[in-house]
N, C-alpha and C positions, 0 to 999 in steps of 0.2 A: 230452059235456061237456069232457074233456080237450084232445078237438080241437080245441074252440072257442077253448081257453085259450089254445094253442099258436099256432093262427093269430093270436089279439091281439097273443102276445109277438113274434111276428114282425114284424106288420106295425108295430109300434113302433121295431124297430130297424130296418126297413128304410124306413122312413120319416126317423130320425137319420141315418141313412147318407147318405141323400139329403142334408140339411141340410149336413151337415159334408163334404159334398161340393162343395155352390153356395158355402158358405165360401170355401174351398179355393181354387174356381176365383178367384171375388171375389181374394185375394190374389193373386195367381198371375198373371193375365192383367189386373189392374188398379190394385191399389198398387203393389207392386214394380215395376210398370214407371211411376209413377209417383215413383218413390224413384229409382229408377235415372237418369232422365233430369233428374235433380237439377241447373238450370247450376251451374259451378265458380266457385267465390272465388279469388281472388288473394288470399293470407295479404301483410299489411301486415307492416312492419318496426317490430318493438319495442325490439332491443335501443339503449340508452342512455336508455329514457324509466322515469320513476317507473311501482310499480304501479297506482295512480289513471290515468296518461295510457294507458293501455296496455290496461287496461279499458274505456278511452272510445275508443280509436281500433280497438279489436274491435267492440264494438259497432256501432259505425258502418259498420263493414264486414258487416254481418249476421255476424257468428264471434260466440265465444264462449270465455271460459281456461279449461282446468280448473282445479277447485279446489282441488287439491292442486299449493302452490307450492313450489318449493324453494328452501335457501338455502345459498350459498357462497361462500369467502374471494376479496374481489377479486383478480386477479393486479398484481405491481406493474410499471408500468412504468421499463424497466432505464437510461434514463438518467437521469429523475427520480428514479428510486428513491421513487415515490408511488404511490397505488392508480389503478388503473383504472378504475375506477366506484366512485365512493359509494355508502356503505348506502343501501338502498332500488331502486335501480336496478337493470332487466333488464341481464342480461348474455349471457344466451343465450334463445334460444329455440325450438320443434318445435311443426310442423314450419319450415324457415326461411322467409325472407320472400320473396316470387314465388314461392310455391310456390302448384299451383291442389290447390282441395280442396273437398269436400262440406259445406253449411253445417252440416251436424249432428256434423262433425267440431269437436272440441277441442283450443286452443293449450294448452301447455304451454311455463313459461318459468321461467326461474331468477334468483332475484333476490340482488344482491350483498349480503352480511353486512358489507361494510370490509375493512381489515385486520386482520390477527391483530396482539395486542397484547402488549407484554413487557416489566417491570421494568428499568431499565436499572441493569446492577452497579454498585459501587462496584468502578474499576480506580485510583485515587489512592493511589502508594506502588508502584504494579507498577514494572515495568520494560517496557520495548515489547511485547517478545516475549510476555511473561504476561499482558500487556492486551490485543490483540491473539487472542489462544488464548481468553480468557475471554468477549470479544464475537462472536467466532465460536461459539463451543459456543452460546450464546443468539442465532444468529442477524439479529445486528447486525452491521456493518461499519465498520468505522475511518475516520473524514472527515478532515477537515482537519488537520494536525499544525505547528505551531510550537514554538520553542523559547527560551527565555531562560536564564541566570543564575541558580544558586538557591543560598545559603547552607544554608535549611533542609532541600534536598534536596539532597545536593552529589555522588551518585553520577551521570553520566553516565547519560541517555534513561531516568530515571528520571520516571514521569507525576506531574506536581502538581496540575493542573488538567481538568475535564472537562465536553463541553458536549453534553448535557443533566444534569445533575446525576445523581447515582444516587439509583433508586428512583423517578424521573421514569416515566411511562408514556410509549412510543413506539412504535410499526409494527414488527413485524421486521422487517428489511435496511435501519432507520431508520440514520442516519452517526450516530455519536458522533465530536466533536472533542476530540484531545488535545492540553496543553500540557505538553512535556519541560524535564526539567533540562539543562541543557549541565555541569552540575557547580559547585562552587562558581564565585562569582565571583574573579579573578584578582587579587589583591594586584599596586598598580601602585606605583611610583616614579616620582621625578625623577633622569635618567640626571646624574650627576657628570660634573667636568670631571677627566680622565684621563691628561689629557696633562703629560709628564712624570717620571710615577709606572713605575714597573717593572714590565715585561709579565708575570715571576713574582708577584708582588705580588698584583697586580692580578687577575692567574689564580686564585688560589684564592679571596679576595675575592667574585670576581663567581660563582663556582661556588659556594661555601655558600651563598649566596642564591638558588640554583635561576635562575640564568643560564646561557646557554652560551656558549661564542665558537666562532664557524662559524669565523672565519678569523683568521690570523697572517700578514700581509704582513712583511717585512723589507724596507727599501728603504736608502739611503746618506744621513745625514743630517751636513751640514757643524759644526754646532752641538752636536747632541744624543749623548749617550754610546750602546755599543752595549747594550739592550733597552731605553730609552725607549720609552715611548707617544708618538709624534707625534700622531696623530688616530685618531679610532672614531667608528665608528657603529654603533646611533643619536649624533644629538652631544650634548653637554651640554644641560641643560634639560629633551630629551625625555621624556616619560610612555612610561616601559617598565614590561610586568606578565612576571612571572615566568615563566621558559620563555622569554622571547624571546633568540632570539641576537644575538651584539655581533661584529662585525667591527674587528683592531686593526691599526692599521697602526704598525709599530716599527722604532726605528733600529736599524741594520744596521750602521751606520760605525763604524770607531777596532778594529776584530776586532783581538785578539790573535791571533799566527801562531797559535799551539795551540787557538785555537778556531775554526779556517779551517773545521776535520773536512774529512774524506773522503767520496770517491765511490762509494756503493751501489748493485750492479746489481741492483735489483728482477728478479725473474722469476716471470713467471706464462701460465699460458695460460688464454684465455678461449674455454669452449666453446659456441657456438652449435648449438642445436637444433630445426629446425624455421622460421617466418617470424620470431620472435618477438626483438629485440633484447633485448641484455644492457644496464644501467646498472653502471658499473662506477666506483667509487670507490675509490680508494689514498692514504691518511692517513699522515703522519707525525709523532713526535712525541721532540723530540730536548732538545738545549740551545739550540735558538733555538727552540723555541717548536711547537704543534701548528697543521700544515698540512696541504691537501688538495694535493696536487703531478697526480693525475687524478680528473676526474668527466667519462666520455664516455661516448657510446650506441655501443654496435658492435654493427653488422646481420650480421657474420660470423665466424668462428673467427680469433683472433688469440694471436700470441703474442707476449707482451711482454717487452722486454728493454732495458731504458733506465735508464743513472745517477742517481741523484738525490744531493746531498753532502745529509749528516749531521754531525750535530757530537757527540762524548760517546756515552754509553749513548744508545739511540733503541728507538723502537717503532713499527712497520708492520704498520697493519690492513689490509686487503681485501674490500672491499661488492662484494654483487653484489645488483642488487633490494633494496639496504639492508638487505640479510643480511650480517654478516662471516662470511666463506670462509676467511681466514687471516689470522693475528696474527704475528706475530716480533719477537723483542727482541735487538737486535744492542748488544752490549758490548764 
């Protein structure tokens, strides 16, 4: 009886065996080589198309996308400073296009989000440098800059206007455009007629009123007493705004002997260092009046030593690069 039993359960599993054996081969020597010999696809080119065109032009190709898509910030391009691809659009994709591959293989592709978006600040009231620092930190970029005149904002490169507005939404690395103050507007006048009138005079005059005068000529005048005004410039009539300098030209004739003055030997030495010239100006300012007696470029060490007459108490400055070097007041 047992026997009998034994032989059933055998010849059941070896009868499975057998089964799961002709399986076996079945796979083995006839699908798989049937899978293997699968011809290859040329994967087509997706990236710039919508994910609709991109679906359609897989299909067509017998492929097929995975369904798990991605999405990511377009990059922008750096001379437009604009995205790259619009939302919606492939921007990469796997594997890439001529590539050959198994039809039962799956694309995967990535689809652009846009740009990233950002609040644009309030910088109206900054000063360059702190508007400038504050669209950096929010990765914006500085555009266009002009400048005007501004009463209400009268401190220099101080921003009054700005384009896009703040609080505008924009792309990061979007341009904001600023408009600067140059500072107040310049209080102008009508230059007077001068002539005449005494170059002391006339000197403090045009100095309280935030004038300057670049220069004092003296020349020999047959007519005119000595410190008349002969001529200046600007001339009469002209529209001058404050800060601008005036050049005088003054009579020099009829000198009293004691006010001939004497001859000063300036001395100085100018050192040169490197390729780089000096600008070198020497002012004086006496009883005939304040003049520039040098303003020269020297490309090498010199030393100077040359008279100039003075009349009275005088003062002698010394620029170098429009720095004063040295002052002296001879009495």
């Amino acid at each position: 009886m047992i026997y009998n039993i034994l032989n059933s359960i055998f010849k059941i599993f070896f009868s499975l065996f057998i089964i799961i054996n002709c399986v076996g081969c079945f796979v083995v020597f006839l699908l798989i080589p049937e899978w293997i010999q699968t011809e290859d696809i040329i994967t087509p080119s997706l990236i710039g198309e919508t994910h609709q065109n991109a679906m359609s032009i897989v299909m067509k190709a017998g492929l097929a996308l995975d369904s798990q898509i991605e999405h990511k910030t377009s990059p922008i391009e750096h001379k437009t400073q604009k995205t790259v691809y619009a939302k919606g659009i492939v921007m990469t994709q796997s594997p890439l296009s001529k590539t050959k591959i198994k039809r039962s293989k799956l694309i995967r592709i990535v689809l652009s989000s846009g740009a990233e978006m950002n609040s644009v600040p309030n910088v109206v009231g900054k000063d360059i440098q702190a508007a400038e620092k504050i669209l950096q930190e929010l990765q914006f970029r500085r555009g266009y800059v002009t400048t005007v005149y501004s009463n209400q904002y009268p401190k220099e490169n101080t921003v009054i206007a700005q384009t896009p507005l703040a609080n505008t939404v924009l792309q990061r690395s979007g341009a904001v455009s600023l408009l600067l103050s140059l500072g107040a507007r310049p209080q102008v006048f009508e230059m007077p007629n001068l002539k005449g009138m005494l170059v002391n005079n006339v000197r403090s005059i045009l100095e309280s009123h935030g004038f300057k005068i670049q220069s004092v000529d003296y020349v020999l005048h047959p007519e005119m007493p000595q410190g008349q005004i002969i001529s200046h410039q600007p001339a009469m009539g002209t529209l001058i705004h404050v800060g601008q300098q005036v050049n005088l030209e003054v009579s020099g004739s009829h000198r009293n002997q004691n006010k001939r003055g004497n001859f000063y030997v300036i001395r100085y030495d100018v050192l040169i260092v490197g390729d780089k010239p000096k600008h070198l100006e020497i002012h004086i300012e006496d009883e005939l009046g304040k003049r520039k007696v040098v303003d020269t470029y020297y490309e090498s060490s010199m030393k100077i030593r040359k008279p100039y007459k003075i009349s009275g108490n005088a003062r002698i400055s010394i620029y170098e690069d429009g720095q004063r070097v040295k002052h002296q007041e001879i009495k």
